[in-house]
C-alpha positions as CSV (number, residue, x, y, z in Angstrom):
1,X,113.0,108.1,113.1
2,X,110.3,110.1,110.9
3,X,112.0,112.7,109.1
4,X,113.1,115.1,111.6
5,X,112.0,113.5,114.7
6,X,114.6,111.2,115.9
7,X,112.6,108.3,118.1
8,X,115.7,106.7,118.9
9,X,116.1,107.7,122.8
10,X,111.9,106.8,123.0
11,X,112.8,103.5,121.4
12,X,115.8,102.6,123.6
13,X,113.9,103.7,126.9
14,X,111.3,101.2,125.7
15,X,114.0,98.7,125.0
16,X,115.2,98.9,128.6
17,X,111.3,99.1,130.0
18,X,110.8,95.7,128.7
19,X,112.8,93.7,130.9
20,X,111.9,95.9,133.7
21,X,109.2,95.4,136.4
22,X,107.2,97.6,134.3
23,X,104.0,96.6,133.1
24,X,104.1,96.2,129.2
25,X,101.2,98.4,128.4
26,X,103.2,101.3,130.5
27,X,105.9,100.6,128.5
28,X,104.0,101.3,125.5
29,X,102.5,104.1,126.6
30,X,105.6,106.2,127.5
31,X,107.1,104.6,124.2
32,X,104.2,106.6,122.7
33,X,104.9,109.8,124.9
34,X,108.1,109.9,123.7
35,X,107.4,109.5,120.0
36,X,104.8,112.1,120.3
37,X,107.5,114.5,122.1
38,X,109.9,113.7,119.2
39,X,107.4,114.6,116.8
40,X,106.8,118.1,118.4
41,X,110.4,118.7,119.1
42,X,111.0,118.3,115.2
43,X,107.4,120.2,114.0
44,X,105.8,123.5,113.8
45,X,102.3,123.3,116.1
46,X,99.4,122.2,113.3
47,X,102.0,122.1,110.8
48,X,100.9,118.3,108.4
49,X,104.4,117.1,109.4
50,X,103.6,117.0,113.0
51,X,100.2,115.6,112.0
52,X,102.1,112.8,110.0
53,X,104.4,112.6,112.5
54,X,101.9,111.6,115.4
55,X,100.4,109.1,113.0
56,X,103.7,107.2,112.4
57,X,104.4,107.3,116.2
58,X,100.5,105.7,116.7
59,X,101.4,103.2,114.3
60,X,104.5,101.7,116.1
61,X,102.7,101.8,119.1
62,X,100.1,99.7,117.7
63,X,102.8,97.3,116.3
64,X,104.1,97.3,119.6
65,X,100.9,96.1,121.5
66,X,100.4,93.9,118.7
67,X,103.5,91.9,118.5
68,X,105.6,93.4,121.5
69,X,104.4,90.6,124.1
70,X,107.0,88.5,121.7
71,X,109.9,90.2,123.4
72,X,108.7,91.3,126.8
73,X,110.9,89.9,129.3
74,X,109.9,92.1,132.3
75,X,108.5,90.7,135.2
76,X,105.0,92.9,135.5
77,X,101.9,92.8,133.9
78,X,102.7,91.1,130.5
79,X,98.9,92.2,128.8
């Protein structure tokens, strides 16, 4: 979570992604989506929360292309 925006539902959907035939980068990505939604679903429009918010959710989904390919059991693209 970030404050107000609870990313725990985008985090468990990207838990189950990964050991789905799913390819990991579309796993990231809708990890992303969903971290963004949070974010706007906690924060006023151009209010520096939201703004802040957004960052933190770019920032796991860097970690996760960095380091996720640790734990990706899925069977589709692994990259």
């Amino acid at each position: 979570s970030f404050g107000d925006a609870d990313f725990s539902m985008a985090c468990d959907l990207h838990d189950d992604c990964y050991s789905s035939s799913t390819s990991r980068l579309a796993c990231a990505l809708a990890l992303l989506g969903g971290l963004r939604a949070a974010c706007e679903n906690a924060y006023p429009a151009g209010s520096s929360s939201r703004l802040t918010c957004y960052t933190v959710a770019s920032i796991y989904f860097v970690g996760v292309r960095l380091f996720g390919w640790l734990f990706y059991t899925g069977t589709g693209n692994p990259a």
